[in-house]
C-alpha positions as CSV (number, residue, x, y, z in Angstrom):
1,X,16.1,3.6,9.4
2,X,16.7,2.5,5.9
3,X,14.0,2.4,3.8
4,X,12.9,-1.3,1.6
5,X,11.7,1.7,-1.0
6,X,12.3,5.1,-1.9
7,X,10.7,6.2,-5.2
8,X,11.1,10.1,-6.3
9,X,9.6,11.6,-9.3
10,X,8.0,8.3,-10.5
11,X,5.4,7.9,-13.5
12,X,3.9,5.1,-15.4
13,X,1.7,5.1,-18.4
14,X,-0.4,2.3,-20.4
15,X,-1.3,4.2,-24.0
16,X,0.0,6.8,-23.2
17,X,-2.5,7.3,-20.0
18,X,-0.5,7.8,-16.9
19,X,-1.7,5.6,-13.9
20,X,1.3,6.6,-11.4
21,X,2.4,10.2,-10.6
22,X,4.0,9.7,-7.7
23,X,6.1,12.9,-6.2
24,X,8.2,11.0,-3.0
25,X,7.4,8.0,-1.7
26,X,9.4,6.1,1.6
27,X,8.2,2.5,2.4
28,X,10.4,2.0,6.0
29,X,12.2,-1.2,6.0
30,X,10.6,-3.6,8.3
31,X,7.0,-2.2,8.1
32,X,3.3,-2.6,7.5
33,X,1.9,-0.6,4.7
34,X,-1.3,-0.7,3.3
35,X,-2.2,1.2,-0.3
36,X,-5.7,1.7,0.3
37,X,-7.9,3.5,-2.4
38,X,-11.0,3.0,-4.9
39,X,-10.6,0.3,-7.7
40,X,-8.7,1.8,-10.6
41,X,-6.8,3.9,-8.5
42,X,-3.4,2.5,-8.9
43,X,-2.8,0.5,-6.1
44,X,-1.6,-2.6,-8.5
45,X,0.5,-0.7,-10.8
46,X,2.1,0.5,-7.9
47,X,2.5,-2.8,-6.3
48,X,3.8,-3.9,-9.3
49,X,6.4,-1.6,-9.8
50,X,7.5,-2.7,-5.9
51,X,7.6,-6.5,-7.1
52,X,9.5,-5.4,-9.9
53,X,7.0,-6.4,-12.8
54,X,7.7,-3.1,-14.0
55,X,10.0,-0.2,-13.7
56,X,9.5,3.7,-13.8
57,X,9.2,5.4,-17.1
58,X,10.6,8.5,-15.8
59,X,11.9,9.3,-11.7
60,X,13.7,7.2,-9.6
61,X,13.1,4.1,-7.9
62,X,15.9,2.7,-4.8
63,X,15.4,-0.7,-3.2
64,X,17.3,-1.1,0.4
65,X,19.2,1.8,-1.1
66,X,20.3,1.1,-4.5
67,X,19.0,2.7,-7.3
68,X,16.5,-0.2,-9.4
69,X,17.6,-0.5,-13.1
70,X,16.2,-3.1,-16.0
71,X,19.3,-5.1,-15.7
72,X,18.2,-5.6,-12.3
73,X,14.8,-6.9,-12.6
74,X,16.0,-10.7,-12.5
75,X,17.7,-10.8,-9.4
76,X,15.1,-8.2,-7.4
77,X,12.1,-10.2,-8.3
78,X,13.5,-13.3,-6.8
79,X,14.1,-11.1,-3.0
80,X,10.4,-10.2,-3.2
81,X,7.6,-12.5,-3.0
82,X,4.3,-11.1,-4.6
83,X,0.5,-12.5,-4.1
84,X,-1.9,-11.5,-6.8
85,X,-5.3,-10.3,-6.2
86,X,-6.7,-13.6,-8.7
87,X,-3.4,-15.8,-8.4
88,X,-3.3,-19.0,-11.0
89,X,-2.6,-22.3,-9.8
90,X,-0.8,-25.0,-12.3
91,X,-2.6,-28.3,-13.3
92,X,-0.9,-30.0,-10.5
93,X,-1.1,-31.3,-6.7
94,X,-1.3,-28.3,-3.9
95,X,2.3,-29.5,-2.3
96,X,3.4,-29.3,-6.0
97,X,1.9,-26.1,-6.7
98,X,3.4,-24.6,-3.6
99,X,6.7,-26.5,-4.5
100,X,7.6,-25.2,-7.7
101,X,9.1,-21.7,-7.0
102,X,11.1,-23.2,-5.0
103,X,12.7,-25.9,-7.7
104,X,13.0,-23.1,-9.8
105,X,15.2,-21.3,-7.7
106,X,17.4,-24.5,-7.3
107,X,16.1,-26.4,-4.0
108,X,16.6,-30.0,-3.9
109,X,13.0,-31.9,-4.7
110,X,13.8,-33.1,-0.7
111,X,14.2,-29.2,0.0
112,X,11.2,-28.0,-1.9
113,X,9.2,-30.6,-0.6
114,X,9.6,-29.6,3.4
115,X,9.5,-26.2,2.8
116,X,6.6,-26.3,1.1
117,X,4.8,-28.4,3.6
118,X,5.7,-25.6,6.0
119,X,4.0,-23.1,4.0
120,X,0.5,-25.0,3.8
121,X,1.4,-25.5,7.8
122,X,1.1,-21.8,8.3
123,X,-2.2,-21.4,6.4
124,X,-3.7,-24.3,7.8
125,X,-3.7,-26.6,4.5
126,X,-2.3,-29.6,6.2
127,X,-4.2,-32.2,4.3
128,X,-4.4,-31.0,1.4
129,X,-1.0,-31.7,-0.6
130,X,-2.1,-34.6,-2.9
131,X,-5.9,-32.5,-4.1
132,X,-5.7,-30.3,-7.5
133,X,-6.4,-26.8,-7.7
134,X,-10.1,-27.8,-9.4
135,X,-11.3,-29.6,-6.0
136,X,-10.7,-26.2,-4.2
137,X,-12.8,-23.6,-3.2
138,X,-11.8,-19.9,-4.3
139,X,-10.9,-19.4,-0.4
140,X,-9.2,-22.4,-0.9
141,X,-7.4,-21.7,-4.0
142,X,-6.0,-18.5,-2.0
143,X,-4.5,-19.7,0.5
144,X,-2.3,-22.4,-1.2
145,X,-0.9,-19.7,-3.5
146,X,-0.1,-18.1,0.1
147,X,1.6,-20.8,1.0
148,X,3.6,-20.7,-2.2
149,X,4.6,-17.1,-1.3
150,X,5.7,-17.9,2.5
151,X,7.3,-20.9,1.1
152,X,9.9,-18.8,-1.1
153,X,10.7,-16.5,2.4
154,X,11.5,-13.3,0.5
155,X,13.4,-10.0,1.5
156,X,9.5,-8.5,0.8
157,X,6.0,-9.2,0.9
158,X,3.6,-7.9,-1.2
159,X,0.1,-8.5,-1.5
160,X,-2.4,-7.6,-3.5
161,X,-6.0,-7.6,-1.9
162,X,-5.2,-10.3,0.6
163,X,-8.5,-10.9,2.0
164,X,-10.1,-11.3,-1.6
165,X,-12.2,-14.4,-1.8
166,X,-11.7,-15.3,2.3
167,X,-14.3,-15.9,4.8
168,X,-14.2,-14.3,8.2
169,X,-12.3,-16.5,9.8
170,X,-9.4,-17.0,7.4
171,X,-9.3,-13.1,7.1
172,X,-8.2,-13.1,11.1
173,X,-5.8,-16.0,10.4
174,X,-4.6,-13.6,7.4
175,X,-4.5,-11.1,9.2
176,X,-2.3,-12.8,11.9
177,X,-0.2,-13.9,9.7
178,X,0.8,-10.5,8.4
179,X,1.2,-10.0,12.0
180,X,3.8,-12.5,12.5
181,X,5.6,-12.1,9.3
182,X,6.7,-8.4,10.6
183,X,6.8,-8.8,14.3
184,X,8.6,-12.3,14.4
185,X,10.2,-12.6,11.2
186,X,10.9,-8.7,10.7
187,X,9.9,-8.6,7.2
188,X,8.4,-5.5,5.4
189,X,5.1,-6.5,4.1
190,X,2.5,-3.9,1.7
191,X,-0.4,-4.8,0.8
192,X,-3.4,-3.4,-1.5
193,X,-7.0,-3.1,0.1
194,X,-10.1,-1.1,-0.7
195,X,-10.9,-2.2,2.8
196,X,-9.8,1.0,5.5
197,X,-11.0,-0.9,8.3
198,X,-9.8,-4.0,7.4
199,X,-6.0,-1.9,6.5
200,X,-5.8,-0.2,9.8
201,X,-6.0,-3.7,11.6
202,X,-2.6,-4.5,10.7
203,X,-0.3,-1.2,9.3
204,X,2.3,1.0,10.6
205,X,0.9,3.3,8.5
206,X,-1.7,4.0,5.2
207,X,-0.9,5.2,2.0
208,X,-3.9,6.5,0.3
209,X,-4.2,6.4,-3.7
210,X,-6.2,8.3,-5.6
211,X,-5.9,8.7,-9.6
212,X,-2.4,7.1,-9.2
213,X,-1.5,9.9,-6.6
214,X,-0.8,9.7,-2.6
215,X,-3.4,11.6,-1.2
216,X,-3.1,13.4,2.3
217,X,-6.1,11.3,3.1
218,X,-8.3,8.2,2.5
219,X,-11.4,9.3,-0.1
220,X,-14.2,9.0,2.3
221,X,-15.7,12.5,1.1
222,X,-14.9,12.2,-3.3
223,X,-16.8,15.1,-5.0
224,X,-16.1,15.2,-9.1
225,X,-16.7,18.7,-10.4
226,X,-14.9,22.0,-11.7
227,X,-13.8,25.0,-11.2
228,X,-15.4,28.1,-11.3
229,X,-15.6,31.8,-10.7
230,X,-12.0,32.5,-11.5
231,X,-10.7,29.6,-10.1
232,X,-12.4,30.1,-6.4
233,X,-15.0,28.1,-6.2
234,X,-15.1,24.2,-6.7
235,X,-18.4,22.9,-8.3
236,X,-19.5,19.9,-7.4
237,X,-23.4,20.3,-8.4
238,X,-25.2,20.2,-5.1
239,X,-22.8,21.6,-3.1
240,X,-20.1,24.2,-3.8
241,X,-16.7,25.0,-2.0
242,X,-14.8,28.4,-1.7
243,X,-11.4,26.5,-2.2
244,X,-10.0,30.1,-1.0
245,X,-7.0,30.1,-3.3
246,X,-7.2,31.1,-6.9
247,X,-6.4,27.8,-8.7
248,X,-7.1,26.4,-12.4
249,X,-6.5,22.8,-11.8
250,X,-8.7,19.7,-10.4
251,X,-11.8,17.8,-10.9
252,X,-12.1,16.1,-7.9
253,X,-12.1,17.3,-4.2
254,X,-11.6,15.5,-1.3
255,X,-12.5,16.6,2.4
256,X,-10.9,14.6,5.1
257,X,-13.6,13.5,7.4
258,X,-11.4,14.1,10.9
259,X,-11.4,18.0,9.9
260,X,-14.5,18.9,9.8
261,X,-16.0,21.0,12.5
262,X,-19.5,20.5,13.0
263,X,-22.7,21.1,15.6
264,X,-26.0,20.4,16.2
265,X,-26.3,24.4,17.0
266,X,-26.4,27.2,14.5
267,X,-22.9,28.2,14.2
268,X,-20.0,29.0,12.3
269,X,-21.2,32.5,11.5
270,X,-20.1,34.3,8.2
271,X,-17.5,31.9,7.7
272,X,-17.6,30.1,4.0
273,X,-18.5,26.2,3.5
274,X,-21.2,25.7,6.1
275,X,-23.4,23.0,5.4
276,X,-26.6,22.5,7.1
277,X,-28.2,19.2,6.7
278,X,-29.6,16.1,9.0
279,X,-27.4,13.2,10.7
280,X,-28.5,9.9,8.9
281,X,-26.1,7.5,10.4
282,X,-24.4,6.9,13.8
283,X,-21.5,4.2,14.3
284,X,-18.4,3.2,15.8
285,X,-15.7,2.6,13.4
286,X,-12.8,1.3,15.8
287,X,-11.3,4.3,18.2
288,X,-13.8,7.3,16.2
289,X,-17.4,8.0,15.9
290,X,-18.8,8.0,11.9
291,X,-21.5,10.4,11.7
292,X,-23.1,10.3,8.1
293,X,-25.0,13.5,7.6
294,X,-26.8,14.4,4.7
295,X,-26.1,18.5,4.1
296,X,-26.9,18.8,0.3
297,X,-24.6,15.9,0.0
298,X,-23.9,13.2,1.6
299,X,-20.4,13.7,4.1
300,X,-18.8,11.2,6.7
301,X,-17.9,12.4,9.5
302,X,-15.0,11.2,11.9
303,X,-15.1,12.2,16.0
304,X,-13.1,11.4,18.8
305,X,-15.4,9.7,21.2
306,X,-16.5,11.7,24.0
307,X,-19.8,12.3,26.5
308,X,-21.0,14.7,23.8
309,X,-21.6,12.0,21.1
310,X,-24.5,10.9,23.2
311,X,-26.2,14.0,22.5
312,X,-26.4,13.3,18.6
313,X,-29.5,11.2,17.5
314,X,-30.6,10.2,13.3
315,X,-32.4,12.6,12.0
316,X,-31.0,15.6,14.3
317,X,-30.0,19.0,12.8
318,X,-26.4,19.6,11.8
319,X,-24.1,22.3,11.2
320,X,-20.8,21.4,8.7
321,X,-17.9,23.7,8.6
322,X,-15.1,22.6,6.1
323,X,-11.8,24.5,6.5
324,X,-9.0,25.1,3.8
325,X,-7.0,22.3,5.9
326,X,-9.7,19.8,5.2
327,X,-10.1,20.4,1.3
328,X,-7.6,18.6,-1.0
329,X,-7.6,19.2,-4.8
330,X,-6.5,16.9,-7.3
């Protein structure tokens, strides 16, 4: 399958600060992709650089197979349609707000016009052509500049926090929408979210950002610290890791919470980063148990659900055992 992206190599600085270091990236053509991470991770810059704001200072960047250059830009940005996290609305009617994109790109006023009434259609804004952007409500507010974006019906969606400022019911309608834009319409569509659960409900598959890097895995378990001991031993105050290679580089470690082994029995003999603590928390989190145990710091836990689960109850001992597989560096 072709991919809508391929980036290889790819950095991006502001001041000289690099916020992207990205290795290899493929974003499948005709996909669902989430870039999920903390705030200040990178997730805009790199939707940004996918909408064609800006381009790679070093590395390569394809779209639908041909290599992205600056004399490009013009032409790419108008096959993508991008949603900011905090979009701005002009000083005029929704239908004309929702409308202009369209002139711009040469539509007949007639053209604009019904196509724009489409887009408020599929948000559920009928009604609301003639008010002004200062009669709306933030949730409001979002979903004509929505509109505006399924108006233009772009090669590419990309959003950025889509959910920002929605109540619960227009996040399902959202999230139906995104839905129907790939399943129906077959369009690729990536969108930013600090929200996993929230991601997982719609993608084909998550990319997880951390200090402008893909990650093996979502940051559930972040511990800041250093190296020690020769490089063996990652510090992170109240807990320590044997990272079991030597290594001079990292000051953050993440453990993926599927990978850890655990009991509510003394085990795991004379093997290295066992953790004995207390479970604190209990849930469901769709198809996996959480367990929250507090083990000189605080670790989530992921479990396939089973007839063992039941067994577990707050406040009951618990064993931690944290294998090189589950340990990722950066």
């Amino acid at each position: 399958m072709i991919a809508s992206y391929s980036i290889k190599d790819v950095s991006f600085s502001y001041s000289n600060q690099p916020v992207l270091t990205i290795n290899t990236l493929d974003i499948p053509a005709s996909s669902v992709i989430a870039l999920v991470g903390p705030n200040g991770s990178g997730k805009t810059t790199l939707l940004h650089l996918l909408a064609f704001l800006i381009i790679p200072q070093k590395g390569l960047l394809s779209f639908l197979g041909a290599k992205v250059s600056a004399s490009d830009l013009i032409n790419l940005r108008r096959r993508v349609g991008l949603l900011p996290q905090n979009p701005y609305l002009f000083k005029c009617s929704v239908l004309e707000n929702v409308a202009i994109g369209l002139k711009l790109r040469g539509f007949s006023r007639h053209e604009a016009r019904k196509m724009a009434i489409e887009g408020l259609k599929k948000v559920r804004m009928e009604g609301y052509e003639s008010r002004w952007p200062n009669s709306l409500s933030g949730g409001e507010a979002q979903r004509v500049a929505l509109a505006r974006t399924l108006a233009l019906n772009p090669e590419v969606f990309l959003f950025d926090e889509p959910a920002n400022h929605l109540d619960l019911e227009s996040v399902k309608r959202t999230e139906q929408l995104i839905l129907n834009l790939n399943r129906n319409e077959k369009k690729t569509v990536v969108f930013t979210s600090h929200n996993l659960a929230f991601a997982q409900n719609l993608t084909d598959f998550v990319i997880n950002i951390f200090q402008g890097q893909v990650v093996p895995t979502a940051p559930y378990n972040l511990f800041r610290g250093q190296i020690q001991h020769g490089g063996k031993v990652f510090d992170a105050g109240a807990v320590q890791f044997d990272i079991s290679k030597t290594t001079e580089r990292g000051t953050c470690l993440m453990v993926d919470p599927s990978k850890i082994s655990f009991s509510t029995q003394e085990e795991f003999v004379n093997l290295p980063n066992v953790f004995h603590g207390r479970i604190v928390s209990i849930s469901l989190l769709r198809d996996v148990v959480k367990i929250e145990a507090l083990a000189g710091e605080r670790f989530e836990i992921h479990a396939p659900i089973s007839s063992d689960i039941t067994s577990f109850g707050i406040g009951k001992e618990i064993w931690l055992h944290i294998g090189p597989n589950a340990m990722t560096l950066i």
